[in-house]
C-alpha positions as CSV (number, residue, x, y, z in Angstrom):
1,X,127.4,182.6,115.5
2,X,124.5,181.7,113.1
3,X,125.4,182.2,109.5
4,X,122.6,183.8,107.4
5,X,120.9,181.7,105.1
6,X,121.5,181.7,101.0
7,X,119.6,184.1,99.6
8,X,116.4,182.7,97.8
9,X,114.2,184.4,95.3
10,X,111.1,182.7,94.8
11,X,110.0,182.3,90.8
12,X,107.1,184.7,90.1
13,X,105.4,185.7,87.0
14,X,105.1,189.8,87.8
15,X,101.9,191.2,86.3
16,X,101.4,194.2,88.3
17,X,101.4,197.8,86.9
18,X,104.9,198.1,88.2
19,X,107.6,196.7,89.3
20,X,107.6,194.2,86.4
21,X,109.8,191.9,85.1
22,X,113.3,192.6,84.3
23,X,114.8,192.3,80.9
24,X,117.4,189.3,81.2
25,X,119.6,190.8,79.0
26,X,119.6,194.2,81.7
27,X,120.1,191.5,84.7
28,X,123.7,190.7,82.3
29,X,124.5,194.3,81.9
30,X,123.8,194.9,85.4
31,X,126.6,192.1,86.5
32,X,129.3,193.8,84.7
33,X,132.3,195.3,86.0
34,X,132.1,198.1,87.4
35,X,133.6,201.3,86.3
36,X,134.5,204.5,88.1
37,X,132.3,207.3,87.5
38,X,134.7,209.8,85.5
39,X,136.2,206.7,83.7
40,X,136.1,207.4,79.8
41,X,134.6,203.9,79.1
42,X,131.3,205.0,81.7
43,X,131.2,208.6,80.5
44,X,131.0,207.4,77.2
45,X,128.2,205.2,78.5
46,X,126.5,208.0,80.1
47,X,126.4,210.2,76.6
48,X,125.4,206.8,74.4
49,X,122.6,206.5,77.6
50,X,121.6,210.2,76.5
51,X,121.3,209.6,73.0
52,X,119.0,206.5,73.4
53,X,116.8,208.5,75.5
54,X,116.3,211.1,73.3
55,X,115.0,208.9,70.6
56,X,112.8,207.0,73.3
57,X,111.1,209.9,74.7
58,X,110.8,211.1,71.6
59,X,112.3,214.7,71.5
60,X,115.2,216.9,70.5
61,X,115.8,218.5,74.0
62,X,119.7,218.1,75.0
63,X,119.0,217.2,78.7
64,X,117.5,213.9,78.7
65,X,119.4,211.7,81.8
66,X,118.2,209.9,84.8
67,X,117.8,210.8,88.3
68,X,119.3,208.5,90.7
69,X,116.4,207.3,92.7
70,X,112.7,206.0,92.3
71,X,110.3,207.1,90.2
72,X,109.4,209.8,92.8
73,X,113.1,211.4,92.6
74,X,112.7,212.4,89.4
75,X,109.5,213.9,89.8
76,X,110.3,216.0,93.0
77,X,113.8,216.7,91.3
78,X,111.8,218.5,88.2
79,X,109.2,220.4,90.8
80,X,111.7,221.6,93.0
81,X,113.9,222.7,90.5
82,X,111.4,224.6,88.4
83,X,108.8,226.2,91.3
84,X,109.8,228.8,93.5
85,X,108.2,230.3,96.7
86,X,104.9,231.3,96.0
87,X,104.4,230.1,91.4
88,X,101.3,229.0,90.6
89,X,100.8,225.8,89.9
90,X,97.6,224.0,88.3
91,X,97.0,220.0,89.0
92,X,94.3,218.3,86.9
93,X,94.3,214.9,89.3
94,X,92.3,211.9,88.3
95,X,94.1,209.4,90.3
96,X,96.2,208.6,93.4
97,X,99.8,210.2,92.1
98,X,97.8,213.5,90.4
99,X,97.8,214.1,94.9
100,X,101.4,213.3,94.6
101,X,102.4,215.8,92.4
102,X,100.1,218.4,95.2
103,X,102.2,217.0,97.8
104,X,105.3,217.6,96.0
105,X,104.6,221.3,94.5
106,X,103.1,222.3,97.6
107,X,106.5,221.2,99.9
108,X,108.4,222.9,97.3
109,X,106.2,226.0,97.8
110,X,103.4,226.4,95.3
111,X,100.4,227.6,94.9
112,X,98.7,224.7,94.4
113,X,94.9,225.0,92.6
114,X,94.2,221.5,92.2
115,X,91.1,220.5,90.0
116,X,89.4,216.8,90.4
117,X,87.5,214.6,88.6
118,X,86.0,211.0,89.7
119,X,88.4,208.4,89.5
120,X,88.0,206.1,86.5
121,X,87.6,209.4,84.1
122,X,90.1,212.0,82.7
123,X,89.4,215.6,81.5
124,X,88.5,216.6,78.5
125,X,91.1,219.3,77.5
126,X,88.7,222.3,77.2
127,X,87.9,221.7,81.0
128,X,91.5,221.7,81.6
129,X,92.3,225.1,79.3
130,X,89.3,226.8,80.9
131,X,90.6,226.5,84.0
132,X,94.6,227.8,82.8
133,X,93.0,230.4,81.5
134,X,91.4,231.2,85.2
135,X,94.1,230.6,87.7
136,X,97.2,231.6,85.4
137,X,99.5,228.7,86.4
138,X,103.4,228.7,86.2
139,X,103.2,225.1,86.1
140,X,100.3,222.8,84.8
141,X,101.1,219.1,86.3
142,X,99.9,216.2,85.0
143,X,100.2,212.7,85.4
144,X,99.7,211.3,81.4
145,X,99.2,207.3,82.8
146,X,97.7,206.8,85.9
147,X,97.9,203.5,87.2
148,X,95.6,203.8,90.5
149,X,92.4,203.8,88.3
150,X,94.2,202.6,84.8
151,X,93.3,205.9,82.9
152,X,95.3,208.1,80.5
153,X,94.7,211.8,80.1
154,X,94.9,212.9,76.5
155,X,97.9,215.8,76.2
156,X,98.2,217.4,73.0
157,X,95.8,220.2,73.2
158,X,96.7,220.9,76.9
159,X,100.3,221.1,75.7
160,X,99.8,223.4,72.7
161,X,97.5,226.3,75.1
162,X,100.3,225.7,77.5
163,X,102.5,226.9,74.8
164,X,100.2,229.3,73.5
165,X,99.2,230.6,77.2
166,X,103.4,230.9,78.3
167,X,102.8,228.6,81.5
168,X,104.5,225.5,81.3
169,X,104.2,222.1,81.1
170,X,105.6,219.2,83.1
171,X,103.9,215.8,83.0
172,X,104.6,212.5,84.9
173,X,104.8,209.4,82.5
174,X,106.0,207.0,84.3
175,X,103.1,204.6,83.3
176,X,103.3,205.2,79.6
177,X,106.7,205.9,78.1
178,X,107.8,202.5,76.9
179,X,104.3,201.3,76.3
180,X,102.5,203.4,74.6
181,X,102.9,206.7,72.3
182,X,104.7,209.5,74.2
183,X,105.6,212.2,72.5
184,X,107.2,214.8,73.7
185,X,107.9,217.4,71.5
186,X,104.7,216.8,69.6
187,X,102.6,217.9,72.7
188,X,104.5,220.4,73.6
189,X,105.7,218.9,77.3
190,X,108.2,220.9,78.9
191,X,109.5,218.5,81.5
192,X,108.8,215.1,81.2
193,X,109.7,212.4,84.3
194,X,109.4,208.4,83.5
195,X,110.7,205.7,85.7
196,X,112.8,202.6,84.9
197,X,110.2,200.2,87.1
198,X,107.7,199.9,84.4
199,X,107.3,199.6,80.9
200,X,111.4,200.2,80.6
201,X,112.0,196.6,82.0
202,X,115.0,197.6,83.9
203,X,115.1,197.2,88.2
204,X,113.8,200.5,90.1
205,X,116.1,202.9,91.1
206,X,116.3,205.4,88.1
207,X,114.1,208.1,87.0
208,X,115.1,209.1,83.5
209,X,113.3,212.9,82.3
210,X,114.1,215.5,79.7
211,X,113.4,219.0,79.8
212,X,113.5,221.8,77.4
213,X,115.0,225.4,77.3
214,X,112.3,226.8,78.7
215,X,112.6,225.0,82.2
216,X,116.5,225.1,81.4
217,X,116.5,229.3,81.5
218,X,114.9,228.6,85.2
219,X,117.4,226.4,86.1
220,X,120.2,228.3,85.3
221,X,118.8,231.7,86.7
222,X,118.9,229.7,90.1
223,X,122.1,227.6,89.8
224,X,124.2,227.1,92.6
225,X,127.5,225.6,92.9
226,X,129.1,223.9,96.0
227,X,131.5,225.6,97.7
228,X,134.9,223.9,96.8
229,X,134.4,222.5,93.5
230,X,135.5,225.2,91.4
231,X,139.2,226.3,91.6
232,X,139.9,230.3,92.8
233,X,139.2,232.8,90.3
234,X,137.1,230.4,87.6
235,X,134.2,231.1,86.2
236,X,130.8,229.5,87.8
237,X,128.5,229.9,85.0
238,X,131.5,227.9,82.5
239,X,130.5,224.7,84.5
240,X,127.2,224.8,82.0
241,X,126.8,224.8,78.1
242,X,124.7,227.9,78.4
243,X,126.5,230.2,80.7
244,X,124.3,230.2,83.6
245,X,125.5,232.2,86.8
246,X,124.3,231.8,90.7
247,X,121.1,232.8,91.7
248,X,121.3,233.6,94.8
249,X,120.8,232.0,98.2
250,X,117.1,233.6,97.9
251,X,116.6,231.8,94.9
252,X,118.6,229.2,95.1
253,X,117.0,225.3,94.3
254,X,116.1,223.8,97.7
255,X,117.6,220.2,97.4
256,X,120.9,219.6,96.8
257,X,120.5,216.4,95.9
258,X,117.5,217.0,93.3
259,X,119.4,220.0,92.1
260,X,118.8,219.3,88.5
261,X,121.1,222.5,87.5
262,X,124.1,220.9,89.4
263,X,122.6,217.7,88.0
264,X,122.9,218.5,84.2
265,X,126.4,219.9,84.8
266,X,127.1,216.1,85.9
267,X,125.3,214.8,82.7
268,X,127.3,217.3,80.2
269,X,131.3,217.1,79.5
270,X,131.9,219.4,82.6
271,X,131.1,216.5,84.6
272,X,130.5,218.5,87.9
273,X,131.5,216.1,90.9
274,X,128.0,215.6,92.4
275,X,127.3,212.0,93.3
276,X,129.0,209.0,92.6
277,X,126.9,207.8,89.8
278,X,125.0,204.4,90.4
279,X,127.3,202.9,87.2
280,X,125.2,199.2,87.4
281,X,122.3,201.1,86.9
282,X,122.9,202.9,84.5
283,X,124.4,199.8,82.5
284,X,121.1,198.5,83.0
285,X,119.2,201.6,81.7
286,X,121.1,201.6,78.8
287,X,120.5,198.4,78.2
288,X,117.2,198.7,78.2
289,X,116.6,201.7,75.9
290,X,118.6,199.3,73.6
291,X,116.1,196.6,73.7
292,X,113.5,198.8,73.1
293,X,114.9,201.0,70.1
294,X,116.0,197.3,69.0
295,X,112.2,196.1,68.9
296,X,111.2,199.9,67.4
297,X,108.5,201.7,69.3
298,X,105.9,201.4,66.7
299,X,106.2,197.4,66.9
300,X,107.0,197.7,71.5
301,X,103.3,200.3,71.4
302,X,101.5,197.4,69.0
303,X,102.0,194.1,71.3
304,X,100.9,195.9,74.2
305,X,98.1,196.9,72.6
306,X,97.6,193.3,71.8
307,X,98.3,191.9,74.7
308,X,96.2,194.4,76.0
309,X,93.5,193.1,73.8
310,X,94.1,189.3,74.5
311,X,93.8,189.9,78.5
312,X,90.3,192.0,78.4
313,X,88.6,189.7,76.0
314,X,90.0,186.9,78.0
315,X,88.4,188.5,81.5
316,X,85.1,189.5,80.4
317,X,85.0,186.1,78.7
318,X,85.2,184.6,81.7
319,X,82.1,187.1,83.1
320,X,84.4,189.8,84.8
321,X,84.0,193.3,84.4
322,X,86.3,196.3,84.2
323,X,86.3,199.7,86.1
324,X,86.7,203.2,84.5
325,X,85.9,204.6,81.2
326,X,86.6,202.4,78.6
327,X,87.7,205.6,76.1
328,X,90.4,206.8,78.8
329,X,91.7,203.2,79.4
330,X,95.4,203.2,79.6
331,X,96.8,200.3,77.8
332,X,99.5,199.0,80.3
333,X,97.2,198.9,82.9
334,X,93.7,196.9,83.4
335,X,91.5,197.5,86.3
336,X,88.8,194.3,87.0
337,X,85.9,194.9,89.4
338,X,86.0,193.0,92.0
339,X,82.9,190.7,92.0
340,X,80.3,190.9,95.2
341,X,81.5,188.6,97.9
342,X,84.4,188.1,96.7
343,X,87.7,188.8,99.4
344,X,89.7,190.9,96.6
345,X,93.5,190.5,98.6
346,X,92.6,186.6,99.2
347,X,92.6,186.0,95.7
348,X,95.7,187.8,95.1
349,X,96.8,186.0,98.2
350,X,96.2,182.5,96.6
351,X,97.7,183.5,93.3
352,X,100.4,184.4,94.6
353,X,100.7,181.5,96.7
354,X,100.1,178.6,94.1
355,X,100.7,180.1,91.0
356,X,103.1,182.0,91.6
357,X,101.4,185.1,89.6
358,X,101.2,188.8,91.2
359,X,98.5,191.7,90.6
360,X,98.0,194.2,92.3
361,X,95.4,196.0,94.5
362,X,94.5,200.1,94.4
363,X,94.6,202.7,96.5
364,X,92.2,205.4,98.6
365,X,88.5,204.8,97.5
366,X,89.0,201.8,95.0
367,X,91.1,199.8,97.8
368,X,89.1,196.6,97.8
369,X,87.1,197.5,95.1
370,X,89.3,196.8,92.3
371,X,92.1,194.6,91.2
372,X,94.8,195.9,89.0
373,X,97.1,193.7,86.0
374,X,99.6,195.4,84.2
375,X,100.7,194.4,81.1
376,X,104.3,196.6,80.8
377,X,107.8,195.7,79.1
378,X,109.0,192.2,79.4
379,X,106.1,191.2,81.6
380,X,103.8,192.1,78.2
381,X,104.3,188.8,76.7
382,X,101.5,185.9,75.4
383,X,102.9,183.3,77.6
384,X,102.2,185.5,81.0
385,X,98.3,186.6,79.3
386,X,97.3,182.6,78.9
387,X,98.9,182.0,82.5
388,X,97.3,185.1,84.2
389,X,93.7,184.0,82.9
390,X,94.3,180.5,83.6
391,X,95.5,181.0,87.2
392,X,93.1,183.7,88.1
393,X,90.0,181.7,86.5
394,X,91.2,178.4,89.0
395,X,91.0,180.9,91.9
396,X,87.9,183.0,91.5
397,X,86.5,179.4,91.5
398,X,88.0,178.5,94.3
399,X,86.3,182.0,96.2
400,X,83.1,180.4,94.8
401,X,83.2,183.7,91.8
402,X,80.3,182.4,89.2
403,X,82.1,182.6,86.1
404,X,82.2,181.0,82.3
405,X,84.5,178.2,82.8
406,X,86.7,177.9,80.5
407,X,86.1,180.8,78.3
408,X,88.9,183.1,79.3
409,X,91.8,181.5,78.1
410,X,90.2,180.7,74.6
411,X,88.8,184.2,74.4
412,X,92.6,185.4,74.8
413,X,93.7,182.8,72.2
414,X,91.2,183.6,69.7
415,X,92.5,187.0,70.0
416,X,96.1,186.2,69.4
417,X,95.1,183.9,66.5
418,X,93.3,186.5,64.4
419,X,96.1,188.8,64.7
420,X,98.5,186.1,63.3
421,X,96.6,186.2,59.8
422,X,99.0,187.6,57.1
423,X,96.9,190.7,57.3
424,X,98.2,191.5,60.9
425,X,101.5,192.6,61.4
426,X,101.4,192.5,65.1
427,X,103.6,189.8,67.3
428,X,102.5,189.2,71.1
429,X,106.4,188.5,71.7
């Protein structure tokens, strides 16, 4: 019988807006032993892991843990948990996953009133508050970073008439926290869901979130225990800090899985058998939040913002141009038009191929329109800038692309020399 071959992972420089490039020091944490869940070395872990994201996420709220799963999880876990049969719920969508959090309220029941505006723009708040003020949401969902156009909606004055209105908040920043200013408490967010894919630098296959005591109250009025966890004659509502009882099978949340009321009994010193936790990754999450607290967010949100800088000047430099509004840009992604004639997924193609160097396409109307280069985490670095312009400049003229030879590269280095003048502060890592 034919033995399979040796695993071989081909070298790649990752400069998509997600997965990037891991941390090696979370690849080292992620090789460690492995410990069992209830073990007092893990659950120590697991409250340290809390405490970090707290301080990343930027917020007081005492539930702040990851969801086991993609991105996604986390995002359906906080929907489901939160509407019931029937709420209200208000989606400002400017993007591809602004439809993913429709498809996600509306399976879990909602009323969804979706509002849209042309992709490559965000809302201006008062558009936004006019219509919470017509519909009377629950929920208002919004995605902060979306990467399929490379926009950011601006939250603060969404999050205080949210506040001011009673409906609540829950927004998906999955893009953003990591890489740029996120903050919580500040705006008033409710829920919040990130990912561990992106601008966290650690492998997918968390989704870290937080959640205040306003979304907390729901959960515990529709908690639910298992049958067979909780010895005869105890107490259900003692398996959580705040006392809360069943609701009901009427009420009850509709995954068990994504039950984040079960969930935060696994997260708090009840530790609620639920899952068997997945321990690597969480080694590598909280290895990650280290790196990051390490670096400080002020100094982690200014090289992206360099870097950032250093890759547009380098591309329209070289004679490319960039989709969307430039005032909504979000800063970890940067979307390129796709010059006339040009086969956008055979240049990728050939990147990939000879360089070694992956972007990414979009999605719906912009597929083939648009290319997309994130600049996120670990990926966010000089070295992978001067690369990426080099490499895609050798390729556009291999397509036959008119472009400034030559210009790209120095454009990206004249940026990163200026901001090494004693008057700048900012390093490009």
């Amino acid at each position: 019988m034919s033995q399979p071959p040796i695993l071989h992972i081909p070298p790649r420089t990752i400069m998509t807006p997600g997965p990037v490039e891991a941390e090696p020091s979370v690849l080292k944490a992620m090789s460690s032993s492995i410990l069992g869940q209830f073990d007092p070395g893990f659950t120590q872990i697991m409250n340290d892991t809390m405490v970090s994201l707290r301080k990343v996420l930027q917020t007081d709220n005492h539930w702040a843990f990851p969801v086991d799963g993609t991105s996604r999880a986390g995002i359906e876990a906080m929907l489901c948990s939160v509407i019931e049969e029937g709420d209200r719920v208000l989606i400002p969508c400017f993007g591809r996953f602004g439809y993913l959090l429709t498809e996600i309220a509306e399976r879990s029941g909602a009323e969804v009133h979706l509002m849209a505006c042309e992709w490559g723009k965000v809302f201006e708040p008062a558009q936004v508050i006019a219509e919470m003020e017509r519909v009377k949401p629950k929920v208002v969902a919004m995605v902060h970073g979306d990467t399929s156009t490379g926009r950011m909606q601006p939250l603060k004055d969404i999050g205080q008439a949210c506040r001011d209105l009673d409906m609540l908040l829950i927004v998906d920043a999955v893009a953003t926290v990591g890489g740029t200013d996120v903050k919580t408490d500040e705006w008033n967010i409710d829920g919040l869901i990130t990912g561990t894919q992106k601008c966290l630098s650690v492998p997918s296959g968390l989704a870290p979130l937080t959640y205040n005591d306003r979304i907390e109250q729901i959960l515990n009025e529709r908690k639910s225990i298992e049958k067979g966890l909780i010895p005869p004659g105890e107490n259900k509502g003692g398996m959580s800090p705040q006392g809360g009882r069943s609701g009901g099978i009427g009420r009850r949340i509709r995954s068990n899985y994504l039950d984040l009321s079960q969930l935060q009994d696994y997260w708090s010193p009840a530790r609620l058998n639920h899952h068997t936790e997945a321990t690597s990754m969480i080694y590598g999450l909280y290895e990650g939040l280290r790196v990051i607290l390490q670096e400080g967010l002020p100094a982690r949100f200014d090289r992206h913002r360099l870097n950032e800088k250093a890759l547009v000047a380098g591309l329209e430099a070289m004679g490319l141009s960039l989709f969307g509004d430039p005032a909504s840009k979000l800063p970890t992604v940067t979307c390129v038009n796709i010059p006339a004639n040009i086969h956008g997924d055979s240049v990728r193609a050939m990147l990939l191929e000879e360089f070694g160097i992956e972007i990414a396409s979009s999605f719906g109307p912009l597929h083939g329109k648009i290319w997309r280069i994130g600049t996120m985490g670990y990926s966010c670095q000089k070295r992978n800038i001067l690369l990426t312009l080099g490499a895609f400049e050798a390729v556009l003229l291999r397509h036959g692309a008119k472009l400034y030879v030559g210009s790209g590269v120095q454009a990206a280095m004249d940026v990163y020399e200026e901001a090494a003048k004693p008057n700048h502060e900012v390093t490009a890592k």
